[in-house]
N, C-alpha and C positions, 0 to 999 in steps of 0.2 A: 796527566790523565792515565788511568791503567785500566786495564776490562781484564775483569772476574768474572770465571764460569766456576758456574754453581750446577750440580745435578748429583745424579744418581751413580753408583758406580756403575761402568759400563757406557755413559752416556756420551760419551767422546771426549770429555774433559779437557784430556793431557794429549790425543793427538789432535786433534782440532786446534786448540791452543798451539801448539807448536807450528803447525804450518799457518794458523791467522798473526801470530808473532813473527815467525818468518819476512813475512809479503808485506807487514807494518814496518818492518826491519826494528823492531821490539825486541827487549829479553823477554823469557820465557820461564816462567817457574811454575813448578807443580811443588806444590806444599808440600804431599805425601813424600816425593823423591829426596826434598830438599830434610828434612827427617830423617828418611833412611841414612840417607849422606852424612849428617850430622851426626849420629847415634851409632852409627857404622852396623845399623842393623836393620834388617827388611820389617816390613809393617806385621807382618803376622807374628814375627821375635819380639815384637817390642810388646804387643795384646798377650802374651805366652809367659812373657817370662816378669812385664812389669804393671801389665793390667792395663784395659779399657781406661780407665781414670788417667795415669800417669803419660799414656797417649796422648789422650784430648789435651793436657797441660803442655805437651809438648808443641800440639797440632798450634796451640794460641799464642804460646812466645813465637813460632817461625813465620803466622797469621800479620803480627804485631810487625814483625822485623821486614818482613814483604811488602809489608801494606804500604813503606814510607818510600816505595823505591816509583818512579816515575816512568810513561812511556815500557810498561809491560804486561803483558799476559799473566795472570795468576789461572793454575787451575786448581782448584779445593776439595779436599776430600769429600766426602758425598753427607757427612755431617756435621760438618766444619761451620758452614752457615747458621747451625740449628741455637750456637751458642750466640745471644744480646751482642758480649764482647765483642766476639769472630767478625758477626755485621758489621758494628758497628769499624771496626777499623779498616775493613773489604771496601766498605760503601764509600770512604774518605777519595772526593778525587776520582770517582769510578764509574762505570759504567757494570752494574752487573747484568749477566745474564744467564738465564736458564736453560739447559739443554734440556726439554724435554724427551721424555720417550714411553713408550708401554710398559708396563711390568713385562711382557713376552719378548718385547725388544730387546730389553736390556738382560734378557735370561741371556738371548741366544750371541749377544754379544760379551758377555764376561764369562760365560761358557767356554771360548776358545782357550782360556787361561785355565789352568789346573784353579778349581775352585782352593787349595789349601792357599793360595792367594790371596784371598777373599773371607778374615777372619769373621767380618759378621755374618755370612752364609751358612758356617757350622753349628748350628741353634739346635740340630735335631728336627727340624721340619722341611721339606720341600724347596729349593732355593728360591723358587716362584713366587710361594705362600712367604720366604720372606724377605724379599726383594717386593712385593705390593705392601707388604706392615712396611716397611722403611720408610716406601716414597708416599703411602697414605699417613703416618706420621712426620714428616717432615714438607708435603704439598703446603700448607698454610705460610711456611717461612720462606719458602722456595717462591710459593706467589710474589712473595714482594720485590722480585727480581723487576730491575730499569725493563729489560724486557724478556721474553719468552718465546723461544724457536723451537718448535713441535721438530722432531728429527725423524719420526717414523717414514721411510718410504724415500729419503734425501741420501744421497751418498755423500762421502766428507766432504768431497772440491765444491759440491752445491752448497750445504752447510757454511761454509767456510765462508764463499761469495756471498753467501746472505749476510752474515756476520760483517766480511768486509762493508760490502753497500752501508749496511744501518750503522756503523763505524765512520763512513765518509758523510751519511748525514748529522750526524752529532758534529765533527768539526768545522 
């Protein structure tokens, strides 16, 4: 069994994951990191120099190669889900789940990072205006998440403990 978080960026993904892997005594991998690592280059160098497309190809072979490992945390990029594929080999074995949160929430949380972090933010509009297009184009595939933990208002050790609980009633 391994549990897939799925969400928006910002949504607590990769540190949540780390300390629910932690306390499972689980590996932990974030897709994104595990990329950078492989590529030997940070995610905005890889959108810059070899394009959105050749990304996503990358985001699916590390998707493919995670998906077969057992007893771990995956955290996923925030469009990783959106591709058939992606799901399809996430879902194998899994428990997915969804971090939700507000388009304002999750402003004021990937705020703290230098948005050049953040290559799909630089569009030329508003990070707001497009961090709500993201998560209202991607809410339909994210619905289909095993299940969905609203995070507005939770800080991460409550998160976390929710997650635990609903993890101890599945086994």
């Amino acid at each position: 069994m391994k549990l897939v978080l799925i969400g928006m960026m910002g949504s607590g993904k990769s540190t949540i994951g780390r300390r629910v892997a932690k306390e499972l005594n689980w590996a932990f991998y974030d897709v994104d990191s595990e990329i950078e690592r492989v590529q030997n280059l940070k995610i905005p160098e890889i959108f810059a120099l070899k394009g959105e497309g050749k990304f996503r190809s990358l985001e699916k072979e590390m998707i493919q190669k995670l998906s077969q490992k057992d007893k771990v945390v995956l955290s996923t990029g925030g469009g990783a889900p959106c591709s058939a594929e992606n799901w399809k080999a996430l879902s194998q074995e899994a428990v997915i789940l969804w971090l939700k949160a507000s388009p304002k929430q999750l402003l004021e949380r990937v705020q703290k990072k230098p948005l050049e972090v953040r290559p799909l933010l630089k569009q030329g509009i508003s990070p707001l205006e497009v961090i709500t297009q993201l998560l209202n184009s991607r809410e339909k595939i994210y619905k289909k998440a095993d299940y969905i933990l609203e995070t507005d208002g939770w800080t991460i050790p409550e998160v976390c403990q929710k997650i635990l609980d609903l993890l101890r009633t599945k086994t």
